[in-house]
N, C-alpha and C positions, 0 to 999 in steps of 0.2 A: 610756593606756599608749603610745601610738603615738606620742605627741607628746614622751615622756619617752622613750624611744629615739632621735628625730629628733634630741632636745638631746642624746642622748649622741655621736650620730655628729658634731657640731660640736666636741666637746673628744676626736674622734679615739680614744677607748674600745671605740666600735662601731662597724660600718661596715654600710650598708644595700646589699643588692643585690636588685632588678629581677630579678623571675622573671613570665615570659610565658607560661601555661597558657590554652590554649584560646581564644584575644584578649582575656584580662582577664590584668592585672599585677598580682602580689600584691609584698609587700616582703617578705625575710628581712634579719636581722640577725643578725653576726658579731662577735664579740673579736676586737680589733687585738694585735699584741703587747702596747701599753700596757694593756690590758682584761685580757691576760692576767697582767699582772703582780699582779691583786686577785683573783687566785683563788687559795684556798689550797694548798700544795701543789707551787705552779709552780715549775718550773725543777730538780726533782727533790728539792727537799726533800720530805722524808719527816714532816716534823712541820707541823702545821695554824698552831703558833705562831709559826713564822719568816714573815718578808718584810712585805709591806704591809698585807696582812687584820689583823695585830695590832696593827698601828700605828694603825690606823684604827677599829680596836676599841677601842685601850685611849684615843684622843681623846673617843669618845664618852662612854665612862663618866659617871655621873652627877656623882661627886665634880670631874672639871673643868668638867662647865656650871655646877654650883653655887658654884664658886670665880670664874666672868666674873660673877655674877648680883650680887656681891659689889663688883664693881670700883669702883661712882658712889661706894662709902660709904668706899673708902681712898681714893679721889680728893677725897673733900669733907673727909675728916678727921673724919669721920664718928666719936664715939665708940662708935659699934655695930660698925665698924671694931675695934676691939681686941680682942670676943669669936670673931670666925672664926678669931684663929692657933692 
């Protein structure tokens, strides 16, 4: 987990800060404005479905990985190609 935070604060999402209790340094992590722009909600809408969380949502969906999974056989000309449209 620590190491998937560390890679977020290099694309500027998260940002880690150095907290010193007692002479041992723990990390905390924070949302940049970019981090906050994937939370739903941000910026005062009121509705979960505006902004980037549903853009990001509706990329994942199954029906478009299974439309890339497709690509080799319209690129080969693939007559298996003809039954996906």
């Amino acid at each position: 987990l620590f190491r998937c935070l560390r890679l977020l604060c290099t694309t500027g999402i998260i940002e880690e800060i150095v907290i010193t209790e007692d002479g041992s340094k723990k990390s905390a992590f924070l949302l940049t404005e970019m981090g906050q722009l994937l939370q739903t909600g941000f910026g005062g809408s009121a509705s979960p479905s505006d902004g980037v969380p549903s853009v990001v949502l509706h990329w994942m969906e199954q029906p478009l990985w299974d439309a890339w999974s497709h690509l080799p056989d319209y690129l080969a000309g693939s007559p298996k190609a003809k039954d996906y449209n």
